[in-house]
C-alpha positions in Angstrom: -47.5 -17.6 10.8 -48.5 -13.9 9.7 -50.4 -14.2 6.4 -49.9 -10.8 4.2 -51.7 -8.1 4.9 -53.6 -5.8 2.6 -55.4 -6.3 -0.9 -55.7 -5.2 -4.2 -56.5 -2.2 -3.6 -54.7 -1.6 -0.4 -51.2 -1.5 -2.0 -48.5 -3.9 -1.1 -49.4 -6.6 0.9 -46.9 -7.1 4.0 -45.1 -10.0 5.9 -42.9 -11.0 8.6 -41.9 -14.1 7.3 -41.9 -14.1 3.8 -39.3 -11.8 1.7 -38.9 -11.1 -1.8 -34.9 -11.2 -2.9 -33.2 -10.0 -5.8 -30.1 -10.2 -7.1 -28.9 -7.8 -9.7 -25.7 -8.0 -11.6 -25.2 -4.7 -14.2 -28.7 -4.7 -15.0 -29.4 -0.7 -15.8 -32.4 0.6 -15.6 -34.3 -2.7 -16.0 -33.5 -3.1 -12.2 -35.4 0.1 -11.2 -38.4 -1.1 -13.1 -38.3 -4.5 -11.5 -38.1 -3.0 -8.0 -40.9 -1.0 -8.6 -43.1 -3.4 -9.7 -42.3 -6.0 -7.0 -42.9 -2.7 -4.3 -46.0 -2.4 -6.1 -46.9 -6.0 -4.9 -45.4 -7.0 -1.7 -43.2 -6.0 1.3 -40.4 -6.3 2.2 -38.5 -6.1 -0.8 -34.7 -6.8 -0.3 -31.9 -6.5 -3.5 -28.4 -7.8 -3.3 -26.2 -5.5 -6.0 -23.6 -8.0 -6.8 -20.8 -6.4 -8.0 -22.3 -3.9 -10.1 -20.3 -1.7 -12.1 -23.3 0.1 -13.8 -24.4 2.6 -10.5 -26.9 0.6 -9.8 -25.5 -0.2 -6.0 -25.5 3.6 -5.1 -28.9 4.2 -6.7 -30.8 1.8 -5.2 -29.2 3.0 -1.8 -30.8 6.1 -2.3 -34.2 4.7 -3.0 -33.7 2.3 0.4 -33.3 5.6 2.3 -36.2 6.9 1.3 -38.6 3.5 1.6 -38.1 1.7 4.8 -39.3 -1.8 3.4 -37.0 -1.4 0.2 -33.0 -2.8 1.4 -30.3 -3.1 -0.3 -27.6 -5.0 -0.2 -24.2 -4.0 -2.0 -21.4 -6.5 -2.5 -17.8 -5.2 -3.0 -17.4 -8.0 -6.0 -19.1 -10.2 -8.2 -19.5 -13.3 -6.8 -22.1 -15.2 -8.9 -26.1 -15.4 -8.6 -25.5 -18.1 -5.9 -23.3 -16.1 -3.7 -25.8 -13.2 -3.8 -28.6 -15.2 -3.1 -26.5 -16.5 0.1 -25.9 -13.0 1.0 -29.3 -12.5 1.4 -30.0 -15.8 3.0 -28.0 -14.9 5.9 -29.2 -12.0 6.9 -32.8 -12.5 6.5 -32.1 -15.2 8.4 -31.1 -12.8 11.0 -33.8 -10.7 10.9 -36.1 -13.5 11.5 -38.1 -14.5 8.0 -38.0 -17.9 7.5 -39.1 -18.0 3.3 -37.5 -15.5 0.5 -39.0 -15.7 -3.1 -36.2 -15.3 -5.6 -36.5 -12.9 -8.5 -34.2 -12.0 -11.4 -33.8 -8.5 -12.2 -33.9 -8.3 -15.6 -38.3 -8.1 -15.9 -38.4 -11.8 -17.2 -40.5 -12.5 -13.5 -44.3 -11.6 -13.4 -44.5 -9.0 -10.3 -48.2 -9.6 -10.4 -47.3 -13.2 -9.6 -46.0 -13.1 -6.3 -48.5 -12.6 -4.2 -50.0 -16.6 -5.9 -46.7 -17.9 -5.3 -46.2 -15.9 -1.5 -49.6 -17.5 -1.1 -48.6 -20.9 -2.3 -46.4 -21.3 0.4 -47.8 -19.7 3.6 -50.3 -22.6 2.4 -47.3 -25.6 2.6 -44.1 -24.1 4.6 -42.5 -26.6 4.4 -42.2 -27.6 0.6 -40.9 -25.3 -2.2 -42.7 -23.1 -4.8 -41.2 -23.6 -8.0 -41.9 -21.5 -11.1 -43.0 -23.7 -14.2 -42.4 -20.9 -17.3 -45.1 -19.9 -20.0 -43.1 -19.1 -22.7 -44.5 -16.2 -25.0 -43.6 -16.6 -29.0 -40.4 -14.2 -28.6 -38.8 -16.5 -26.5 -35.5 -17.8 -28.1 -36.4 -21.3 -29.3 -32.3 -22.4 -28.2 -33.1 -21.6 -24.5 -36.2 -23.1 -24.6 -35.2 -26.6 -25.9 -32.0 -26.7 -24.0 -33.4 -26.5 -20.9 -35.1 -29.5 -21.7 -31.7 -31.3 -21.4 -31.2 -29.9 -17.7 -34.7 -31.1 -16.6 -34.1 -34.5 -18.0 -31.0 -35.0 -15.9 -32.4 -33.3 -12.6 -35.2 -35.5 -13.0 -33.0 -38.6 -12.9 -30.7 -37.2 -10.0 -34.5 -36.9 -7.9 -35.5 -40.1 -8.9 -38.3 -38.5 -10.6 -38.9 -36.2 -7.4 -41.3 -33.6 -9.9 -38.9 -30.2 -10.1 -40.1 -29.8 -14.0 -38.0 -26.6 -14.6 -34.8 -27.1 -13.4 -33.7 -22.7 -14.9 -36.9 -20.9 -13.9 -35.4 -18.9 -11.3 -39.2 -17.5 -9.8 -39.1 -19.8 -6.9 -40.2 -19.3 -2.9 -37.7 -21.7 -0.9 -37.3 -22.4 2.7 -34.5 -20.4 4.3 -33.4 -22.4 6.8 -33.0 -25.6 4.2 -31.5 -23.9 1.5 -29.0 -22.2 4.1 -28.1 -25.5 5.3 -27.4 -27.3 1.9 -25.0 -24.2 0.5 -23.1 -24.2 3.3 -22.5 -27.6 3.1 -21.0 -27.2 -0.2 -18.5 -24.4 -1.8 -21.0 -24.9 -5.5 -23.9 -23.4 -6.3 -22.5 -20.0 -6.1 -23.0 -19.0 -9.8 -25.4 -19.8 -12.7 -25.7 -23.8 -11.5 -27.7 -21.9 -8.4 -31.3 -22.6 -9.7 -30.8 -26.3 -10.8 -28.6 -27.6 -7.8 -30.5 -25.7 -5.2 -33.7 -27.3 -6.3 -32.1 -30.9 -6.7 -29.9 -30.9 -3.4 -33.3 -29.6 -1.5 -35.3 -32.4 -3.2 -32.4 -34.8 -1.5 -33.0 -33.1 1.8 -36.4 -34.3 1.3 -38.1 -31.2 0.4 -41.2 -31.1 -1.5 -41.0 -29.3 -4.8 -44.8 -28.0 -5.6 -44.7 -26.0 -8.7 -46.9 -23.1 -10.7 -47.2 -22.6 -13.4 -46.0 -18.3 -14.6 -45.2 -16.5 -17.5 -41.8 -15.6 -18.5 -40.9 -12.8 -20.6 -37.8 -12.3 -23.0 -37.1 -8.9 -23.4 -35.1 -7.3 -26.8 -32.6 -5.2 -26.0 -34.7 -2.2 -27.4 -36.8 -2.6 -24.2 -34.2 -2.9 -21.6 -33.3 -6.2 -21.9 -30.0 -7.6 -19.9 -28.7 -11.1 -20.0 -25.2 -12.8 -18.7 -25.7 -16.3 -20.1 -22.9 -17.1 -22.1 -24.2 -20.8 -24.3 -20.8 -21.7 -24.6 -19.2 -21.4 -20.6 -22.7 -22.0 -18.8 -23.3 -24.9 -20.7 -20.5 -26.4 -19.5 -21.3 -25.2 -16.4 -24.2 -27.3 -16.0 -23.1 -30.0 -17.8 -20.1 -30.8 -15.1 -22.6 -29.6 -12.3 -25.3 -32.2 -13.4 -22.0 -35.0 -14.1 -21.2 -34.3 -10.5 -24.8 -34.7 -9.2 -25.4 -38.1 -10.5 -22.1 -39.5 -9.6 -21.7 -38.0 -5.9 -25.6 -38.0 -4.5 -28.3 -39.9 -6.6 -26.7 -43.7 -5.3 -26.8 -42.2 -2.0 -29.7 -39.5 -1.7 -32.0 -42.4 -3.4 -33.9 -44.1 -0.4 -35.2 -40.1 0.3 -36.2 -39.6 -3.1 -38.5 -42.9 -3.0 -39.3 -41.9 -0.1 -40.3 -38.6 -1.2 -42.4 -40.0 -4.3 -44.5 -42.4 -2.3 -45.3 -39.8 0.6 -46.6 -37.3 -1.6 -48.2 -39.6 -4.5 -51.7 -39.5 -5.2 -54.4 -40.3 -7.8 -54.4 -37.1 -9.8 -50.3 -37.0 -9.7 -49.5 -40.7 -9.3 -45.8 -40.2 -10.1 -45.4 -37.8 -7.2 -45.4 -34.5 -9.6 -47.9 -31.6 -8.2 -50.6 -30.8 -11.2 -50.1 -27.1 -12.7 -52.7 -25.1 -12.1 -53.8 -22.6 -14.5 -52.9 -19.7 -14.0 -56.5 -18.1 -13.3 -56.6 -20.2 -10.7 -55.3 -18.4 -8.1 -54.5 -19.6 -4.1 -57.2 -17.4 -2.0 -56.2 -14.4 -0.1 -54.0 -13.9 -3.5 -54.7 -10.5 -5.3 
């Protein structure tokens, strides 16, 4: 496997295996800023304009002319967070990398983060990265306790497999896997994308390892974009997580024991990976 080139001080470091995706949905001039950053800190650097009505799609086509590890990819509607996500899947499939690091547009990710977590998992391949959020004080204290909810049930769908944050969409994931179980399925294609992808991969007997990041909450004086909607995507996950404990826990549940007593140890005896801090960073990371 090709480890990333290049330091902090000799710009973006580069790999042939390991892509950064983003999806964007009407997210302004917040997308520009996030694209830059994550340009800043590695290569390639693909974004999948989902729909966008804003002229973000045409934009950023202009800035992937000009920057040969910048692409873009525009879809003609909008299909969900899932669906772009899968639209990216498939191709970088195609091209040959075999791990994308997912990114949300809006600035709530820490660029300077993804070289730790690109790190994280040239260092286990075949288990995924999963972002555990520092929340800062502005953080709405709704979103922060109802998430709690989610991680509750996904823990009981895994049989206590160790996803923690079931929302925290800053995540490096397998390609081939994660092709494999949306395929298999028509859900997953729209805000239930983080939580299911993580639980149905645990299932497939993937192991989550997870780092801990912050996660930022911007006003809308600073740029800030969001397209949760408490009422709707509530229910959204509340059906999603009805249908994963009645169609897969029963019979997903000898690979989650499984999963728990392969990868137990003394300093995580219930199978979860320890958080490190975040000054502790994976070596090679800048």
């Amino acid at each position: 496997m090709r480890r990333p080139t290049g330091g902090p001080d000799a710009g973006p470091r580069h790999s042939a295996t390991h892509l950064l995706l983003i999806p964007s949905y009407n997210t302004g001039a917040r997308l520009f800023e996030t694209v830059r950053a994550a340009r800043a800190a590695w290569s390639p650097v693909w974004v999948v304009v989902d729909g966008s009505t804003d002229g973000t799609g045409d934009a950023m086509q202009v800035l992937a002319r000009q920057d040969p590890d910048l692409h873009v990819i525009v879809l003609d509607r909008n299909r969900g967070k899932g669906a772009a996500i899968l639209a990216g899947l498939d191709r970088a499939a195609a091209a040959g990398f075999t791990h994308v690091l997912t990114m949300d547009a809006d600035g709530q990710h820490p660029a300077d983060e993804i070289g730790r977590f690109m790190q994280a998992s040239m260092l286990a391949p075949d288990a995924m990265i999963l972002g555990q959020p520092v929340f800062g004080a502005e953080a709405p204290a709704l979103r922060v306790q109802g998430r709690r909810v989610s991680n509750v049930c996904a823990d009981i769908e895994t049989g206590g497999a160790g996803i923690g944050d079931t929302l925290f969409g800053f995540r490096v994931y397998p390609v081939a896997p994660l092709r494999t179980v949306m395929h298999r399925t028509r859900w997953m294609r729209r805000y239930d994308f983080d939580t299911e992808a993580a639980v149905r991969l645990c299932w497939a007997g993937i192991r989550p390892q997870r780092l801990s990041a912050p996660v930022r909450y911007l006003s809308a004086a600073e740029g800030g974009v969001s397209h949760f909607r408490y009422g709707r995507d509530n229910l959204r996950l509340g059906w999603m997580h009805l249908r994963l404990a009645v169609t897969g826990l029963v019979m997903h549940l000898p690979v989650m024991l499984r999963l728990r007593t392969c990868h137990a140890s003394p300093a995580a005896p219930s199978g979860r990976q320890p958080l490190p801090s975040r000054p502790q960073r994976a070596p090679g990371s800048g």
